[in-house]
N, C-alpha and C positions, 0 to 999 in steps of 0.2 A: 777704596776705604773699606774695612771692616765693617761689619753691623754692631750695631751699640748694645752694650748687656743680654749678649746671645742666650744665656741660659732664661734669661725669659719671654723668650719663645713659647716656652712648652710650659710653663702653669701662669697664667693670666694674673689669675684672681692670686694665688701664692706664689708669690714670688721672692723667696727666699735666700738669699745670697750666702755661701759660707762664712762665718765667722771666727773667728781664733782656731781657726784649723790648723796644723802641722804641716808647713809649708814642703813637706816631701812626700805624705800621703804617708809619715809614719804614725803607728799607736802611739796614746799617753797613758801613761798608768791611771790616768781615772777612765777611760774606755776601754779597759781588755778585760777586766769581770763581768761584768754585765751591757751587754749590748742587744740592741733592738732584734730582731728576726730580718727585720727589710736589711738591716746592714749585712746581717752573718750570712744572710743567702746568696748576698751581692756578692760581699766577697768569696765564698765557697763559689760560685759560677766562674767568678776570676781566676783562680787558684785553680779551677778542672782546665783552666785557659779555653772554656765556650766563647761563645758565638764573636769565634774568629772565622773569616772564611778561609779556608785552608784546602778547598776543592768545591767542587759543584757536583759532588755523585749527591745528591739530599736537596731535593725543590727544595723545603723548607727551610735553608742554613739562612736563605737571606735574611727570613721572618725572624727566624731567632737572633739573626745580629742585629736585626730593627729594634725584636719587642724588648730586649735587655738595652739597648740604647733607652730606648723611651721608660725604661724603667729605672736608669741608673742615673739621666738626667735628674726625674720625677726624686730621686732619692737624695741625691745632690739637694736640692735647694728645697726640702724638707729638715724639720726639726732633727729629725735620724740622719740626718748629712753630718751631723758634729759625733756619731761613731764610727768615723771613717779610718779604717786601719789599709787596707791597698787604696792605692791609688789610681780614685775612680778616670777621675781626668784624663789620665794617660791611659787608661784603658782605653775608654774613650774612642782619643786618637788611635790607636793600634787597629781597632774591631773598625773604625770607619774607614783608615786605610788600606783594610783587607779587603775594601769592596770596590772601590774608586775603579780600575782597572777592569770589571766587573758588569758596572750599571754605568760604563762612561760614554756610550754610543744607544742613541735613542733606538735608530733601527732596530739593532739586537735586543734591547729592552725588552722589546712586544713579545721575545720566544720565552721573556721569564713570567711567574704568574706577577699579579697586580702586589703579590706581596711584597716585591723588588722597592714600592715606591717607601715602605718601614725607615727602611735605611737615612731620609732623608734626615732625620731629626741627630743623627750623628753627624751628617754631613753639613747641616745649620749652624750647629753648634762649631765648627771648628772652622768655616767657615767666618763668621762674626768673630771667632776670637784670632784671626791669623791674617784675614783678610786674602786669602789664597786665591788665585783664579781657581785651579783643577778644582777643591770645590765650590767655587759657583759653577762652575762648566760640567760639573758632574751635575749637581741639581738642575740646570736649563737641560740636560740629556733626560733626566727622569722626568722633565717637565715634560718635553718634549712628545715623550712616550705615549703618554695619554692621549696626545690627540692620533698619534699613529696606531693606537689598539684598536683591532679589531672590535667591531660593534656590532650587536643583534640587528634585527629588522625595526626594533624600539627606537633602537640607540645605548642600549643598556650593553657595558661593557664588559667583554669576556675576560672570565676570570685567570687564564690560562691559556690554553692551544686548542680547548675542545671548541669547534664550534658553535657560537651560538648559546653557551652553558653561562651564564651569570652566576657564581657564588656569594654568601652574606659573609663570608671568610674575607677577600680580598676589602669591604671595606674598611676595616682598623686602618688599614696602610692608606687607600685613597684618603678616607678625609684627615688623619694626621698629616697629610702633606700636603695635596689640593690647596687649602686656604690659607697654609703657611706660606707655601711657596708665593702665591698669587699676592697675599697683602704686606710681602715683605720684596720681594723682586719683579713682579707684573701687575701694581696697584688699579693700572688702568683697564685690564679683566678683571677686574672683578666681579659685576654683574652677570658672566658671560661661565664664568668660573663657577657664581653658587648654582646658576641656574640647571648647568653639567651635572653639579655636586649634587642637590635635591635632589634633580632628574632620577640619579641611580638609586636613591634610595626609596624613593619612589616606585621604581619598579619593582626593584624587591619586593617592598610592602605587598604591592598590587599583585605580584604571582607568586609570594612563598606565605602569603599570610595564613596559618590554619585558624579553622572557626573551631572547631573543638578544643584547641588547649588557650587559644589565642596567644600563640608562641608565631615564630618564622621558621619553617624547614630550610635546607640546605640551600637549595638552589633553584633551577629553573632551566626550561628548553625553551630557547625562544622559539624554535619549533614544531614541537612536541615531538619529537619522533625519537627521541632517546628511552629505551625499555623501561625505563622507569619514571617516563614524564607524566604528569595526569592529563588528559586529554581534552580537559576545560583550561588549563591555565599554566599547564606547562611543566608544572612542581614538581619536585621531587617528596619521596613517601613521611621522609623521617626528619621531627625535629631532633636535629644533633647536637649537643650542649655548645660544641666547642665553636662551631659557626657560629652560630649564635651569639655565642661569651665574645666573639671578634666583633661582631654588630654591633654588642650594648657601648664595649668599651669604646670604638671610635666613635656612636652615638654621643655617648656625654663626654665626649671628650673636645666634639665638634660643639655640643651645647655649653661648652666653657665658655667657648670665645664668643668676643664681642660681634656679633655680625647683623647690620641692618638688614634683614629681611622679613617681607610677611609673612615665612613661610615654617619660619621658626618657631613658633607659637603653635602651630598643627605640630611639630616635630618633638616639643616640651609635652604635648598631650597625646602623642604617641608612646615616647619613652615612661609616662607613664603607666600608662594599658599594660604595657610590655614588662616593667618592674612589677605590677600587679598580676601578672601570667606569669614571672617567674617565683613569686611568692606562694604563689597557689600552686608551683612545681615542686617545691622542693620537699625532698624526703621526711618523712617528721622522725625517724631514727636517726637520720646522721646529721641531721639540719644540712644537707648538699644536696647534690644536683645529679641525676641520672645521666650514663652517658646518653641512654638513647630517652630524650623528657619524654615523647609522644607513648611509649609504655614502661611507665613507673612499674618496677616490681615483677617483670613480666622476666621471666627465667633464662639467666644467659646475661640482663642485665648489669649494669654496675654502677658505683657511686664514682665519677668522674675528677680527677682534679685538677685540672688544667681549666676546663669550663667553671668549678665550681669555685675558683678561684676570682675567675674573670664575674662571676656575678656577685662576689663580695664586694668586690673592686668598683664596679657599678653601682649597688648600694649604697655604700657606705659616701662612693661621691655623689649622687643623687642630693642624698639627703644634704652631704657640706653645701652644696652649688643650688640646697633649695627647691631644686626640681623636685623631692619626693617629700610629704611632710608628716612624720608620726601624729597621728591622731590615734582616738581611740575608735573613731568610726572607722578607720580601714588598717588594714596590715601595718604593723611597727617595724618599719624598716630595718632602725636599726639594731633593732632586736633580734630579727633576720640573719642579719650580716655578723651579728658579734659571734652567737652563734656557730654560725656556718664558719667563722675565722677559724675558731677553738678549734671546731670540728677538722680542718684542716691541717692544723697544728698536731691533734691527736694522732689523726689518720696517715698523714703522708707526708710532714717532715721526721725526718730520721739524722738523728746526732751520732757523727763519726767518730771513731778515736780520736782522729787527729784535732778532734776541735771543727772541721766544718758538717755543716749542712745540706746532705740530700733533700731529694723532695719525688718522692712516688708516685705514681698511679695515674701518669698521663700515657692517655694512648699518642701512638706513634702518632698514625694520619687514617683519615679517613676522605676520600674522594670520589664526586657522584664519576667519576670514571672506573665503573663497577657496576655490579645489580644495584646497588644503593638500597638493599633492603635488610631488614632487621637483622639476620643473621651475620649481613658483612661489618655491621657497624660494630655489634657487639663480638667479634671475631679478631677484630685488628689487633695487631699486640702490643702492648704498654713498652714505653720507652723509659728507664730508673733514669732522673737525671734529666730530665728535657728540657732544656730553657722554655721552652712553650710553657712550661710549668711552671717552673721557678722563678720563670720571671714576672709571671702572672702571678704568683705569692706574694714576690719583690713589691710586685704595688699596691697586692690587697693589702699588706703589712704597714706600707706606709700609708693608707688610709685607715687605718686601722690602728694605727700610734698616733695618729694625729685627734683621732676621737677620744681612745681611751687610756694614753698611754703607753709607756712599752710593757709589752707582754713576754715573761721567759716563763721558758718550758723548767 
């Protein structure tokens, strides 16, 4: 049997079902003048035909058919779901059948990074509405994986092929899938599940925490012997926006859901610290975010957008989900985020002739398989066009229409 009301899965608390929508994913003449930004970026991603897998020369092709899955769901069964001109559903299916053949053998899983588990929330969804084996048997392969990844001397699991190197990048992907998979297909791990899931985040915490910005740097040596590990705790030099922005968002994304633990409550008062260190990062010219936050302004520099995306996105659900709350004794969140939305808007989407939406200024990739130090981070070269980007727009925008409305340029 299928899973029941698969699209809510992935927003707990809004759960939002389409309504009077065009039973073929085509426009109505009262949505083709004015349409939200989450809609027009979705569909301009559709129309470039991204994050299909269509080869494996690009670690990151899987991430990007994950992070626009989990954004095109998120958009779906939001208020901005009833500007749907393509159709997102069969997109959908297309981008999560290009991966099935892919992540459908655990063993081989382990040689992809942890970003491989992204995918899972396309394969959820089509799953519960088809009730197909291949994907449940694809999701128990990516279950599967995890407990076959290789693991540090902690337990803390590698992010990749290097050994020993834990990334705060790979978690978006573990915890969107880890508790999905487990309290929808392995109810009876669950205890055995959070306590994994914590685990890793936990380690992070404990060897990429910096005390000077009170941010999380990249990664970590479990031990220390990589040119760039610090020699007390393993870290790497530099806080990277874009790690980080992967952190926050599977952070409050995990702090959605419903999950008995005690452990949760340390993790609501972390993610705070952590939105209060990113508020205290950001640029007071662009209202955004540095590629490299640990030297704001320091030359070579730049205003990031793929990271400064992801910490809208963060805000702005923070504050719906409660975790952050505007006072006037601390930082205005979402005065923050509105903000830094604009700023986004101004800076790095760009309107095509044809009617769709680019979106600039995200760097390619950045990996502590390198010197890992200032000059590589801010040397990498921007990718026009990155789903890492625009998809990360895709969901500041719908948290960002859900607060204030839709916003046209």
């Amino acid at each position: 049997m299928g899973l029941q009301n698969p699209l809510c899965f992935f927003l707990p608390i809004l759960c939002v079902m389409l309504l009077n929508q065009p039973s073929n994913g085509a426009s109505t003449a009262a949505y083709t003048t004015a349409r939200p930004y989450s809609a027009r970026m979705a569909d301009s991603i559709i129309l470039r035909g991204q994050a299909i897998l269509e080869s494996q020369n690009d670690s990151s092709l899987l991430l990007q058919v994950g992070v626009f899955q989990t954004a095109l769901l998120d958009l779906i069964e939001s208020p901005s779901g009833h500007y749907m001109e393509q159709n997102w559903e069969t997109y959908i299916s297309r981008s999560t059948d290009s991966v099935v053949g892919v992540v459908d053998n655990a063993t081989q899983d382990t040689n992809l990074p942890l970003d491989r588990l992204s995918v899972g929330s396309g394969l959820f969804y089509l799953y519960g509405k088809t009730g197909t084996s291949i994907y449940k048997n694809t999701l128990a392969a990516l279950r599967t994986s995890i407990d076959l990844q290789p693991r540090n001397m902690f337990g803390g699991l590698w992010y990749y092929v290097y050994p020993n190197w834990s990334y705060l990048d790979g978690m978006f992907s573990l915890l969107s899938f880890y508790p999905l998979y487990t309290s929808h297909l392995d109810i009876g791990n669950m205890t055995e599940v959070n306590n994994d899931l914590f685990h890793q985040i936990e380690l992070l915490w404990e060897h990429c925490y910096d005390e000077t910005t009170g941010l999380l740097v990249h990664g970590y040596d479990a031990t220390k012997t990589a040119s760039w590990a610090n020699p007390t705790t393993g870290a790497s030099p530099i806080v990277w926006d874009r790690a980080l922005g992967w952190f926050m968002m599977g952070l409050v994304d995990l702090l959605e859901l419903t999950l008995m633990d005690s452990r949760v409550a340390t993790w609501r008062s972390r993610f705070v610290d952590l939105a209060n260190a990113i508020i205290q990062a950001v640029d007071p010219t662009s209202g955004c975010w540095w590629q490299v936050m640990s030297a704001p302004g320091r030359s070579g520099n730049y205003i990031e957008a793929s990271g400064s995306a992801m910490f809208t996105y963060t805000l702005y659900k923070g504050v719906r989900l409660g975790l952050l709350q505007d006072t006037n004794l601390q930082a205005n969140y979402t005065s923050v985020a509105a903000r830094a939305y604009r700023s986004l808007v101004d800076r790095f989407v760009v309107e095509n002739r044809d009617g769709t939406l680019s979106y600039n200024g995200t760097v390619s990739v950045c990996s502590l398989n390198s010197s890992a130090n200032y000059e590589y981070y801010v040397t990498q070269p921007l990718a026009y066009d990155s789903v890492l980007g625009s998809a990360a727009f895709v969901r500041a925008s719908i948290e960002y229409e859900l607060q204030h409305g839709t916003l046209y340029k």
